[in-house]
N, C-alpha and C positions, 0 to 999 in steps of 0.2 A: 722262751716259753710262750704258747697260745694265750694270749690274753684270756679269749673266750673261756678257753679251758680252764685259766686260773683263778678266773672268775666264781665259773661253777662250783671248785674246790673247795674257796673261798668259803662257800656257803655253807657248804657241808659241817655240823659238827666235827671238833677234830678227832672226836673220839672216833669216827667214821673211815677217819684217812688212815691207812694203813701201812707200815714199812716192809718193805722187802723182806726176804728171809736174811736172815744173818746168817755167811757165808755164802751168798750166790755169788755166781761165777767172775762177774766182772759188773754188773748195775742191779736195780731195783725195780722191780713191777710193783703200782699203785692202785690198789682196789679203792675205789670210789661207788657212793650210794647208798640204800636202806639195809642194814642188818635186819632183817625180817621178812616173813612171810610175804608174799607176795611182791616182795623189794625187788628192785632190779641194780643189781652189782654193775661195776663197770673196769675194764682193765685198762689201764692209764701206763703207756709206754716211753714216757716223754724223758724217762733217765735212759734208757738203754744206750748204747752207744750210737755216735755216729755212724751214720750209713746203715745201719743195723734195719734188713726186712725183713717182719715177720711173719711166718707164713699160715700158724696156725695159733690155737690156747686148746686148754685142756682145764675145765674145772676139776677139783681135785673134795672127796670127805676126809677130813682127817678121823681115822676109827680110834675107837678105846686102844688098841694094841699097838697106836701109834705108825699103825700102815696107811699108805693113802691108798685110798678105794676113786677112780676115776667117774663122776659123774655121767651117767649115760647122758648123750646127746649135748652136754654143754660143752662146746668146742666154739665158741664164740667168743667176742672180745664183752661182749653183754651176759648177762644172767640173772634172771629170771627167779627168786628164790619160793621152789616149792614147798609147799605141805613136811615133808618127810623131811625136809633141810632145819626145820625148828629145833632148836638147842643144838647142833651140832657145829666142828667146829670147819671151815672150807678155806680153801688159797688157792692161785689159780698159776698158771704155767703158761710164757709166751714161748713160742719154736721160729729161730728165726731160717734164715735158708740155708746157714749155714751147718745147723742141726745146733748152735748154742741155746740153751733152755737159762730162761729168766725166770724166777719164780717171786710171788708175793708173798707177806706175813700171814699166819695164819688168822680165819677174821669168823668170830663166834655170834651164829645166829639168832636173836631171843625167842625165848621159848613161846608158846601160846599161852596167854590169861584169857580162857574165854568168860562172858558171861550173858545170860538170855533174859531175857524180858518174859515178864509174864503174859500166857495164849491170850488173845482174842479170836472171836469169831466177826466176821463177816457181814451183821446181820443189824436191822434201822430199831428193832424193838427187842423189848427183853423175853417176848414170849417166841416159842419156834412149834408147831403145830406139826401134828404127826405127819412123816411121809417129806419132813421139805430136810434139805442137808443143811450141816454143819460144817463149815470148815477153819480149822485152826493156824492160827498165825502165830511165831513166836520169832522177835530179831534176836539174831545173835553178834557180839562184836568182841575185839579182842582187845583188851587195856592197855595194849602194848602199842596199840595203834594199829596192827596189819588188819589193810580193807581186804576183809573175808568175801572168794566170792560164791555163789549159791551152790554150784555145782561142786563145793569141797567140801560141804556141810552136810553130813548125815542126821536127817531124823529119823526118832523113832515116839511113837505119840500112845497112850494109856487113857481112855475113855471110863466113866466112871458113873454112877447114876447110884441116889440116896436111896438107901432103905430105912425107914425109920431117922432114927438120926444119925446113924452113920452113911457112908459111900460105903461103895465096893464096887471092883472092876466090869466092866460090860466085857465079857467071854467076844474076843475076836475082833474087836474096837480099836485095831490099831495102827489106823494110818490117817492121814491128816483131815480127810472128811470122813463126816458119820452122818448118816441117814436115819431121821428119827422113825422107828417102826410104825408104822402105820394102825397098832393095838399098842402102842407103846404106853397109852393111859390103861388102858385095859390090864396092863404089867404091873400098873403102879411107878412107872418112869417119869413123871413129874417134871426133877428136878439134874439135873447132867452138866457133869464138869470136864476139865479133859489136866494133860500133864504130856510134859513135853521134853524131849532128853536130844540133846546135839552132838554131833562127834565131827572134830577137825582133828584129820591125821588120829594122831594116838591123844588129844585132848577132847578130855569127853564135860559136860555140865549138863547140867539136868536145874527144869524151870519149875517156879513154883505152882500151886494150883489155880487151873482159871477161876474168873467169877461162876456163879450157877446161874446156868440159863434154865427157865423154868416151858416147861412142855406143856401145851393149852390150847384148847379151841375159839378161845376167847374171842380172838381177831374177826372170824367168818360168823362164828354164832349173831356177833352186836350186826355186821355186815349184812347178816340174812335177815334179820328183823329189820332192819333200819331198812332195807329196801321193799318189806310187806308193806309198808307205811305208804307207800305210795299208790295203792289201790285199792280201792274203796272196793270193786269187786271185777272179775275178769276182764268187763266190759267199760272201766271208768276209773277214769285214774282221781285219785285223791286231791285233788286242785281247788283252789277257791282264786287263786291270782297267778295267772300266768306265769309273769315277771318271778313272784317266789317259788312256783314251781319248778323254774329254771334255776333260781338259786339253788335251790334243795339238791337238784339233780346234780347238777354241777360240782357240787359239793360233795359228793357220796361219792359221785364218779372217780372224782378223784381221790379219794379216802381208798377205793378199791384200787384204782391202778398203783398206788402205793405198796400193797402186799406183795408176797412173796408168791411166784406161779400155783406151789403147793397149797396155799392158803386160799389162791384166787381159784384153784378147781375144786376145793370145801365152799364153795359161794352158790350151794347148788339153784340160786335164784336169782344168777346175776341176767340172764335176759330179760328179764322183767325190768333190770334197769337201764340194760343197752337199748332194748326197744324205749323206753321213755325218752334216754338222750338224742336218740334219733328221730322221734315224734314232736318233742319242743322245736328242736329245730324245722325240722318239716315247718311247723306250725308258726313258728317265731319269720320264716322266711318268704313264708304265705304272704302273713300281717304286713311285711316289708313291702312285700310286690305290689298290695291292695295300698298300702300311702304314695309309695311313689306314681298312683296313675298320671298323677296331674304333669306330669316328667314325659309323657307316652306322649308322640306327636299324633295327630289326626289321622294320617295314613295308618299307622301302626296301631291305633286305637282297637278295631276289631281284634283282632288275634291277641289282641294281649287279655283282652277281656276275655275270648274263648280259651284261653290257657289257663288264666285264674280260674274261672269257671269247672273247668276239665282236674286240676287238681285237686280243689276242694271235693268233685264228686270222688276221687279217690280215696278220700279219707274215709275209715272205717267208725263203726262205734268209740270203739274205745280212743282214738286220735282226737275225734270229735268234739270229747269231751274234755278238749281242752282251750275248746273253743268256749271259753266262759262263757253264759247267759246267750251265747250264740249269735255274740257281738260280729264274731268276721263274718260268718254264714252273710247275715243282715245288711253289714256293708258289701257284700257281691251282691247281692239281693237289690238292692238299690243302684247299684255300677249297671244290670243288666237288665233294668225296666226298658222293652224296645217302645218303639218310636209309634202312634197311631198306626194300626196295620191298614185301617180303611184308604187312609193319606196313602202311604207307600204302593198299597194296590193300584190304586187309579193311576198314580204317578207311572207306574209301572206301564198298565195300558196305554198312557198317554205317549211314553218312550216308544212302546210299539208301534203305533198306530205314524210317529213320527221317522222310525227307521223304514217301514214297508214305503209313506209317504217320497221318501228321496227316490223311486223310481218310478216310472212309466213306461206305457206297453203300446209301442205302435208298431204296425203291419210287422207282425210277429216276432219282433225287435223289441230289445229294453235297452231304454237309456236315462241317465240320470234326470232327474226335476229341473235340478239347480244348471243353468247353463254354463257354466264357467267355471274352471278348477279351486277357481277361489271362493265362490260361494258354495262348492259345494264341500269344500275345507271351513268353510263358515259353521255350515249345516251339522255337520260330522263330529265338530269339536262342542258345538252348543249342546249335542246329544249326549256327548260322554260326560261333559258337565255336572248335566244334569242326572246323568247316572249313580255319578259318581257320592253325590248327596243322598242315595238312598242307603238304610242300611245294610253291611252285608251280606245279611240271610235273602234280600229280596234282590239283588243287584244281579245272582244269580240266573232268577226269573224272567229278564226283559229277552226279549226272544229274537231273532233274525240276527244276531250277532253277525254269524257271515256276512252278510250286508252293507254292516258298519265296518269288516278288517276289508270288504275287499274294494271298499268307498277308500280307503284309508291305503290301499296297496294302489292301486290306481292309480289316485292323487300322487300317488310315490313313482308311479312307472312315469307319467304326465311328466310330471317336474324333469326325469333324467332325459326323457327324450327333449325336453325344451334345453335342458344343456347342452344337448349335442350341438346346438346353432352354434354356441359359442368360437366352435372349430369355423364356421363360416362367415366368410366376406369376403364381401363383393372386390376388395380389394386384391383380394387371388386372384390367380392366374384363370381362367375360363380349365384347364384340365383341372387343375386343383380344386375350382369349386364344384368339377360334374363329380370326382374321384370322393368329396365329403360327402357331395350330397347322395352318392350311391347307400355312405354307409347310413344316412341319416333314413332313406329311404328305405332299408334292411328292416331297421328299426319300429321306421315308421307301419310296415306292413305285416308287423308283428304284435301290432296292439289290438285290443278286443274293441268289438263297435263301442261300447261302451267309454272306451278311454279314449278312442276317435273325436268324440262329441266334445272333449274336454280339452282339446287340441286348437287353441284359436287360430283363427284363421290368416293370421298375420303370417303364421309361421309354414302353415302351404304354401301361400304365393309365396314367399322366400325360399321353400323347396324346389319348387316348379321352376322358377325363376335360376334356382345354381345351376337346373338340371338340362336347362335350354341353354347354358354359360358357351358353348362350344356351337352353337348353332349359326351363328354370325362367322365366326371361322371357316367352319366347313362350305356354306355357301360361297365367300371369297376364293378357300382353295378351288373348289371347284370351276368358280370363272377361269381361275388364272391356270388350271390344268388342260380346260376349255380351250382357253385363249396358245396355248402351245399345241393344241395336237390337233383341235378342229373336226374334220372329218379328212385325214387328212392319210392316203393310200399310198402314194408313192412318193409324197414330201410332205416335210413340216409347214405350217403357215405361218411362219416367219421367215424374214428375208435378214440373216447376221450380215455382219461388215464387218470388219476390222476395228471396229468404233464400237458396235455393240455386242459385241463376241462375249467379254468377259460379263455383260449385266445379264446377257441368258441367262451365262452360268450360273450365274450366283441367286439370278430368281427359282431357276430348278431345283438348287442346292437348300435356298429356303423352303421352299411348296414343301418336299421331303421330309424336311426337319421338323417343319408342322406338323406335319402327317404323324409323324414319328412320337408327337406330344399329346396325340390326341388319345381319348378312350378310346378301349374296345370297338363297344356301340356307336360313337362319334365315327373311327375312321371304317367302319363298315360302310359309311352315308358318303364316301369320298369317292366318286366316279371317276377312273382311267388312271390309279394310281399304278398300277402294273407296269403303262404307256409310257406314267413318265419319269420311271425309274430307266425303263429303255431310252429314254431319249436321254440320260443323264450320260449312261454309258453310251450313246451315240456319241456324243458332246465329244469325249474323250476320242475316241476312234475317227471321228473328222478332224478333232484336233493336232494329232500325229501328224494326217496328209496334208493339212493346211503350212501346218510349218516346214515338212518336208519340202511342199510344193515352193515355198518363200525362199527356201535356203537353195532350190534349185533357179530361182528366177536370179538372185545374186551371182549365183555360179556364174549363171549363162551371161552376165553382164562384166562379169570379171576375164581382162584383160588375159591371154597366155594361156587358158586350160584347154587342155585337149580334145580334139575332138570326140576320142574316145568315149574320154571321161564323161562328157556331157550327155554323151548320148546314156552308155551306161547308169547312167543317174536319171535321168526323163524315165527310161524306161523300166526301173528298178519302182519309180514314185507312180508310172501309168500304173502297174499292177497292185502296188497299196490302193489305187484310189478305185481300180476295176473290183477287187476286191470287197470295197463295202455297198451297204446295200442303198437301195435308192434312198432312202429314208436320211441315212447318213450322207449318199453324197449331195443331199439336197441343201446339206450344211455346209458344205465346202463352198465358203464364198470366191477362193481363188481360183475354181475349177477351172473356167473359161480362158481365163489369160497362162492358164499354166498347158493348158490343151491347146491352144493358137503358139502357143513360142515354142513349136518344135526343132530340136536341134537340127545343124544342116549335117549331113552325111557326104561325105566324100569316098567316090571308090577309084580304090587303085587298079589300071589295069596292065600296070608297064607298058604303056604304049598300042595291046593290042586290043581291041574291041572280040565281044565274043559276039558270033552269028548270032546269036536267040537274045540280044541283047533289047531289043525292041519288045520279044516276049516276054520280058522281065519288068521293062516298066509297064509295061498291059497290066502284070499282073499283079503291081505293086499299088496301080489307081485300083483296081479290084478289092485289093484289101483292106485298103484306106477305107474304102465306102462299109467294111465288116465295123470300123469303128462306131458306127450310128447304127446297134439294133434296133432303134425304132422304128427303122424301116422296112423291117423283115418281119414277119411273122417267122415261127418255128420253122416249118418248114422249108421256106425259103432260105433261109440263114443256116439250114445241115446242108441244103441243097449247093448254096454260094461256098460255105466250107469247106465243105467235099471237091470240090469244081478247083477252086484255089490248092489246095493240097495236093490237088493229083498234079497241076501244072505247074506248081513249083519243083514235085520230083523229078519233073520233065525235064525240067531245063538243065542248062549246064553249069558246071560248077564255079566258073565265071561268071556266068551268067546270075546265077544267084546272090550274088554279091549286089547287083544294084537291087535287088529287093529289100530297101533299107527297112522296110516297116513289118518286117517277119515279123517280128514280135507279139503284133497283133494280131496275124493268123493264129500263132500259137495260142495267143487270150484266149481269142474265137476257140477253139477246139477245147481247151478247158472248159469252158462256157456249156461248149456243146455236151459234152461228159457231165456238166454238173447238172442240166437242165434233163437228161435223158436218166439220171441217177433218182432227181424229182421228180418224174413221171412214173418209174415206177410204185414209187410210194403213193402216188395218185390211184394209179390203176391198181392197189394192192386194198385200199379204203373203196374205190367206187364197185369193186366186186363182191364186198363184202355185204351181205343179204340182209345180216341182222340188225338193225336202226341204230342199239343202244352202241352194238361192238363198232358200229362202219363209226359213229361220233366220236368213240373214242381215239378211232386211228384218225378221222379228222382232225381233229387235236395237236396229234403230229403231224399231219400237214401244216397245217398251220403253223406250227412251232419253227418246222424244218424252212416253209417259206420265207420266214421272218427273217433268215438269218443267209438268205441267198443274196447276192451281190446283185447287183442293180440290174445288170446286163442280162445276167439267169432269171430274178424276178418277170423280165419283159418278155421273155423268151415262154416263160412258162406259164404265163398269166390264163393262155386262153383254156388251159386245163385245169386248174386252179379256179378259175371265176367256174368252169363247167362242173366240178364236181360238188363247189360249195351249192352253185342255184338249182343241182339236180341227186343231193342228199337225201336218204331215206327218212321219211316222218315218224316218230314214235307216238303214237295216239296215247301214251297210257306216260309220255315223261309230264316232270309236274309242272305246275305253273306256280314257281317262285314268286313271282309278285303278288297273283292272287291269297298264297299262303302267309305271307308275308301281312297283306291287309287284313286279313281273316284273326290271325294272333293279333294284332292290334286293337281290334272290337271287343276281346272277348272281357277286357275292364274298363269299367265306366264308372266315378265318382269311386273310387276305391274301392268299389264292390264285382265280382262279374257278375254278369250280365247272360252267361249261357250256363248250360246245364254241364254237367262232368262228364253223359256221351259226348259232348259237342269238344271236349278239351283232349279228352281221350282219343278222339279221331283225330284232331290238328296233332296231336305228340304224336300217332302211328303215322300218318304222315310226312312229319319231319326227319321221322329214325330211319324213314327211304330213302330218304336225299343222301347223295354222295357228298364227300368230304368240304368239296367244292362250290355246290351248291348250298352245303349246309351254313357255308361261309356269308352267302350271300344273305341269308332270314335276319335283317339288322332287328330283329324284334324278338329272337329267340329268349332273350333272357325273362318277359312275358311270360314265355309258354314254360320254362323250366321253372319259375314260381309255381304256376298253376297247375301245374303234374307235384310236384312236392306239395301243394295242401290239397288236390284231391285225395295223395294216397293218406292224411292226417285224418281226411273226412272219411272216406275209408273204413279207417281203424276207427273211428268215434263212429257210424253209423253201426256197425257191427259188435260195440258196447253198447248201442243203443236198444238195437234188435234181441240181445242177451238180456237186458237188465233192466231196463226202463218197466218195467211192471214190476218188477221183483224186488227192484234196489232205485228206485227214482232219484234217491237223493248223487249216488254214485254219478249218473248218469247228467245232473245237473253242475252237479261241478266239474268234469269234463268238456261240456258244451262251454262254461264260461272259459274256458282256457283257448279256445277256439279265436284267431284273430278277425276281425272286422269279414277279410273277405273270404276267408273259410267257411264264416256262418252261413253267408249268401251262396255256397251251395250247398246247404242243407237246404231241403223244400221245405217253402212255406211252412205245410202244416205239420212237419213235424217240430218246427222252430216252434211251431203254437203250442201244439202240446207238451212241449217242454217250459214252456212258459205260463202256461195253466196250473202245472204242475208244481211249479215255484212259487206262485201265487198263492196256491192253496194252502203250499206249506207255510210262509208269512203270516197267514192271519190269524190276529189277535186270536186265541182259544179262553173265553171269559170261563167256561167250564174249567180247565184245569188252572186260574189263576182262584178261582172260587176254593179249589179244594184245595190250594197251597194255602189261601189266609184259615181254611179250616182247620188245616194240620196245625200250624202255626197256634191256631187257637186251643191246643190240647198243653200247653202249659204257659203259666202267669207265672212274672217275675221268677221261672225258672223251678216250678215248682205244679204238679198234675194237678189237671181240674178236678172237682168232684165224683161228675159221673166219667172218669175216664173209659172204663169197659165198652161202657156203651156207646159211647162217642167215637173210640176206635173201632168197633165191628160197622159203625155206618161209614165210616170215610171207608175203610178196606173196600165193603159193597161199592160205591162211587168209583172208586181208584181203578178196581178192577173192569168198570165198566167204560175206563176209557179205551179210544183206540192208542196203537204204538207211538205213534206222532205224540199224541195228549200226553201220552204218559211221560215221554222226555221234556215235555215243558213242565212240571212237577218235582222242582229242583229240591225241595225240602224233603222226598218220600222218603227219605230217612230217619226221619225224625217220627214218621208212621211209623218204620219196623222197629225203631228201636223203641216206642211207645207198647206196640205190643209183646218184644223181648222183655220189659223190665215188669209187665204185666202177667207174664210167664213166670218170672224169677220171682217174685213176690208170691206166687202161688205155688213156685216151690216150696218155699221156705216155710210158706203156712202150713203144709202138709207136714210138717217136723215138726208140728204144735206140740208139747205134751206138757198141760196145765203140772202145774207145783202142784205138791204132796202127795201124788202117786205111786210112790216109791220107782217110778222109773227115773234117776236122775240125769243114769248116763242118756239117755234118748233126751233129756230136756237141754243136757250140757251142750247136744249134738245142736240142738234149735236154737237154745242161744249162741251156740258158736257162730253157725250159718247167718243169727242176723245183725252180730255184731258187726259184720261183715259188708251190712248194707250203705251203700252212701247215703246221705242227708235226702235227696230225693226220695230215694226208694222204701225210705225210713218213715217219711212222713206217707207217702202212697200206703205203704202196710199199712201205718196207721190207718186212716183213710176206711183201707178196704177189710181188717181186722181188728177192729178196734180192740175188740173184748181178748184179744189176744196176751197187749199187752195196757 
């Protein structure tokens, strides 16, 4: 057996265990669980036989006729006992697969005892006020123990209300809430009961009668009085102590939000008590804010005092008056006494007279008093100081503010450009310190003269000085680019060996590299660097024939090699070396010895000599002499070519053989081709008419010369030197140098020095020059500054011409954004009249600080002077009689309009006068409505200006 299971059994009453039917088949099914309403049966198959699975159950009613009637839907080994199973008798049926049915004893459900408790309603008091519902509760339970659950319980409920001294039913009262009529007193409905009847399944019980709840206004009636109490009349609440007035409120509030919504919308006067909770507090949190000032730090002090200020005036009459004896008023009243206005004036002019003071005006230039960034960071800070101590209504008034942000923006630009240094030292490289100092220098010529001045001097010469860093460089390379090329036409001026071969190279190899390291502007200042890039690549090109020439003197020294071969070798390295140009073979140190060691030539004639054999060596010292063009002019050297070539065809083919030095005709005739190829190029440039176009084909001459072989160069020189010294002149090409010194001039002391025509013509100028030439202006970068702030000056002179009468100030702060040497081409006198213009606007205006302490003087401790009317139509006169300028130095004019607005509204208000007992009340309720309305200010002004009023 399951333990677990036998366990549970165990527990069970045994009156609960039930036996099998007597006579089943072969074992017994055990219903386990509550005999009762809402019990859950269980079918217990632990006797069946072994092996025995079951596949289904079948709950079973046993009926009066002794039939079983099968339980819809209980086919489960569980059951659930319904409503309609109470007093009846059930067994249940296992099916196992083999179709054997096991059935349990029959097991009788107990029937329902119900009984109900008597109704309550819902509700915190015994009275219920016409219009709120009623809802009735009655539990029901079953003695039998079944937990009934809601949804098997039928009510049905009978409402009732006294007549005289009996009840009788309410007509239509019959479901669990009831709504007292809203004339229900008006009925005579009083007093209302209710009765209560349950139904589970076919068990019915019925409750006893509830208590009577009695029907009454009682609750809102005491409500609406208890809250008259609080208003002595529309405009004054009934107070004598704050603290208890909050009690009171407090109290009541609560007492209402207690009722019932019905009760609370019969409270037709509860705003009278919502606005009160809301007004204490207001008032209570006011009081709060005025004790904690001493908590309020110095900076924060103003504003917190114009806040307390600003809500007190919010308050109305009736708020007011809960300001006892007018205790809080009188503590703000005393928070807000200002400060001597005579003191704070003067102080004020004195600020001014100190912020105009930090500048001065020479040859139509302003610049700071204070000479150094730090005094005048001195100056700047002692001003705000003492600003800062006056109170806030006047701090407004001190005037040239701009002056002070842009003393204070300055000082700020000063300081970052002084960080720039930090990038520089002197322990950089010479490019690395011209490459900072360029950017320093960006920098630097983007500050206003003004911030120029502020610039110690230490830190120029330290500019100047990174910016010259490359200067000592360039001079050396240039010796040493000097010292290799010379003046130097048809050789280098150096004499290499074998010994100093590789320290050439490696000096050319450095010059280069330097070069290569330097700035822009730096290596534009670097003379013949084109030259000695060509001699780099010469180096290389002599150095091929040089080694050639070596590996051929070895040869010739090496035992066994053929004749052949030697000659084919001499004569393979003669035309590498004919081939380069003079320039190059100026470098071949082995030339000489490898031109004297020429190989010996043997001809074979089998024995017989050829007749013309004599004319062969004739013609073989003929050739020999073509090797030394220097002896020839052009001419002479087609003429000995031509002469040799015919009398070699001549000869015979035997004969030819002892002309061992052919090979050199053949140069020769190359030679001749390439120098007749150069000639036309000559005579294609010296025909050419036009200056600018014949230069440019000079150009390739030149080009093309440079790269002719030694022998061609000499051959063709005399046309060449003819055509360069009889070149056409251009009167109108430019003179680079002179342009070049002319941008140089045009800045002096960081200011220029010429006019905008005079910049304007060096930039058209320059945009002439070809690519070429453009390359040469090492000073361009000069003139592209000075074309970038003409066209800024430009644009600011043509605001200038637009606006400067119309809008001066516009036109002032534009000019200050202008950098040192922008301003130096604006002319003189309009830098003056812009600087007059500034001036003027700076000075102290004693007229409108005079009508700020008068305005000022239109209320005491926060409250209108006497003759206010009057006192405001003479300031309006004044005010209006300033100019625009005056009038924005008059930072309080607000305190004028809003002196005349409250001057206005108070003389509304008087026009709704209507004296008591005229029988107009609604028009007097209107007057006093409008002046309960007034704040504390404007309450006392009325006074004031209508006495008789109130």
């Amino acid at each position: 057996m399951n333990k677990k299971l036998f366990f549970t059994v165990a527990a069970i009453p045994a009156a609960l265990i039930v036996p099998t039917v007597a006579g089943a088949e072969e074992a017994t099914v055990t219903v386990l669980g509550q005999n009762m309403v809402n019990g859950v049966l269980k079918a217990s198959i632990e006797n069946l036989p072994a092996n025995s699975i079951v596949k289904g159950y079948q709950w079973y009613y046993i009926e009066s006729d002794n039939t079983n009637k099968p339980i819809s839907g209980a086919t489960a080994a569980s059951f659930t006992v319904p409503v309609e199973a109470a007093g009846k008798t059930i067994f249940v049926e296992a099916i196992t697969t083999n179709d054997s049915k096991y059935k349990s004893a029959p097991l009788t459900i107990n029937t329902l005892q119900l009984a109900i408790a008597k109704p309550s309603f819902a509700v915190s008091s015994k009275y219920v006020v016409p219009g709120e519902a009623l809802k009735a509760t009655a539990e029901v339970t079953d003695a039998a123990g079944a937990k009934l659950q809601s949804s098997q319980i039928t009510y049905s409920y009978q409402w009732f209300y006294k007549v005289g001294e009996s009840f009788t039913i309410i007509d239509g009262a019959t479901s669990g809430t009831y709504t007292i009529p809203k004339d229900a007193l008006d009925k005579g409905m009083q007093e209302i009961m209710v009765k209560v009847k349950a139904k589970v399944g076919s068990a019915i019980v019925e409750s006893d009668f509830s208590d009577v709840i009695t029907v009454s206004n009682e609750p809102t009636n005491s409500m609406i009085n208890e809250i008259k109490t609080l208003l002595k009349n529309d405009h004054q609440y009934n107070v004598s102590s704050l603290e208890a007035f909050k009690g009171e409120v407090t109290a009541m509030d609560a007492k209402y939000q207690a009722l019932t919504a019905p009760a609370k919308a019969n409270v037709t006067n509860y705003d009278i008590l919502k606005r009160a909770v809301a007004d204490v507090e207001l008032i209570s949190k006011l009081a709060e804010k005025v004790d904690k000032i001493k908590e309020v730090s110095e900076k924060d002090l103003q504003k917190y005092l114009k806040d307390i200020e600003g809500s007190y005036d919010k308050l109305d009459l009736l708020q007011r008056s809960l300001d006892v004896n007018d205790s809080l008023y009188t503590s703000i009243k005393n928070l807000l006494k200002d400060p001597s206005d005579i003191e704070q004036i003067n102080e004020v002019r004195r600020l001014n007279q100190a912020i105009v003071g930090l500048l001065k005006y020479e040859n139509a230039l302003v610049k700071y008093v204070p000479a150094s960034k730090e005094a005048l960071q001195t100056a700047v800070e002692s001003i705000e100081k003492d600003k800062a101590k006056l109170a806030q209504n006047y701090r407004s008034t001190v005037q040239n503010q701009a002056i002070l942000n842009d003393a204070k923006a300055d000082i700020k630009k000063v300081e970052q450009f002084i960080k720039s240094f930090e990038k520089l030292s002197p322990n950089n490289t010479p490019n690395k310190q011209v490459t900072v100092a360029k950017s320093i220098r960006s920098a630097y010529e983007k500050l206003t003269f003004k911030q120029l001045q502020l610039v110690p001097s230490n830190y120029v010469t330290a500019l100047l000085q990174a910016e010259d860093a490359e200067d000592n460089q360039i001079q050396k390379l240039n010796i040493d680019i000097a010292g290799y090329l010379g003046g130097a036409i048809d050789s280098y001026p150096i004499d290499p060996s074998v010994y100093s071969w590789q320290s050439h190279v490696n000096n050319v190899n450095r010059i280069i590299n330097e070069y290569k390291s330097l700035t822009k502007n730096s290596a534009a200042k670097i003379i013949g660097y084109e030259d000695i890039l060509t001699l780099q690549k010469d180096f290389k090109a002599a150095e091929k024939v040089i080694k050639d020439m070596d590996a051929y003197k070895k040869l010739s020294q090496t035992t066994g090699v053929a004749e052949s071969k030697l000659n084919s070798n001499y004569t393979s390295i003669l035309k590498a070396y004919n081939k380069l140009t003079s320039l190059q073979q100026s470098l071949v140190y082995n030339a000489d010895d490898f031109l004297l060691n020429t190989p010996k030539v043997t001809v074979d004639t089998n024995g017989k000599e050829p007749t013309d054999k004599a004319a062969a060596e004739a013609l073989k010292g003929d050739i020999a002499k073509l090797a030394d063009v220097s002896k020839y002019s052009f001419t002479q050297f087609e003429t000995a070519v031509n002469a040799a070539t015919a009398t070699y065809k001549n000869l015979s083919s035997p004969a030819r053989k002892f002309v061992t030095n052919y090979y050199l005709l053949t140069a020769a005739s190359k030679d001749l081709s390439g120098v007749k190829s150069f000639h036309k190029k000559v005579q294609t440039a010296r025909e050419e008419t036009d200056a600018t176009k014949q230069a440019k084909k000079i150009q390739t001459v030149e080009t093309a010369y440079a790269k002719l072989p030694a022998n061609q160069q000499h051959l063709a020189k005399q046309q060449y030197d003819d055509l360069l010294n009889n070149r056409l002149v251009d009167g109108s090409a430019p003179d680079i140098s002179k342009l070049n010194s002319e941008i140089a001039t045009i800045v002096a002391n960081d200011m220029y020095i010429v006019s905008i025509d005079k910049i304007n013509q060096l930039s058209a100028q320059y945009n002439k020059l070809s690519s070429s030439d453009k390359k040469r202006i090492t000073n361009a970068s000069i003139l592209t500054t000075a074309v970038s702030d003409v066209k800024k000056v430009d644009s600011f002179m043509k605001q200038y011409e637009k606006s400067f009468n119309s809008n001066p100030t516009t036109v002032i702060k534009a000019y200050a954004k202008l950098t040192a040497k922008q301003m130096s081409l604006v002319s003189p006198a309009i830098r003056q009249a812009i600087l007059d213009k500034e001036k003027g606007q700076q000075q102290s205006n004693d007229t409108a600080l005079n009508l700020i302490e008068t305005i000022n003087g239109l209320l005491e401790n926060g409250e209108y002077i006497a003759n206010l009317e009057t006192k405001v139509k003479e300031i309006r006169t004044q005010y209006d009689a300033l100019s625009a300028s005056e009038k924005k130095v008059v930072k309080n004019y607000s305190k004028l309009t809003q002196a005349e607005n409250d001057l206005k509204k108070v003389a509304e208000i008087h026009a709704l006068y209507v004296p008591a007992g005229e029988g107009k009340e609604e028009a007097r309720k209107a007057w006093q409505t409008a002046y309960g309305k007034l704040s504390k200010k404007l309450e006392i002004l009325y006074k004031n200006l209508y006495s008789n009023d109130v």
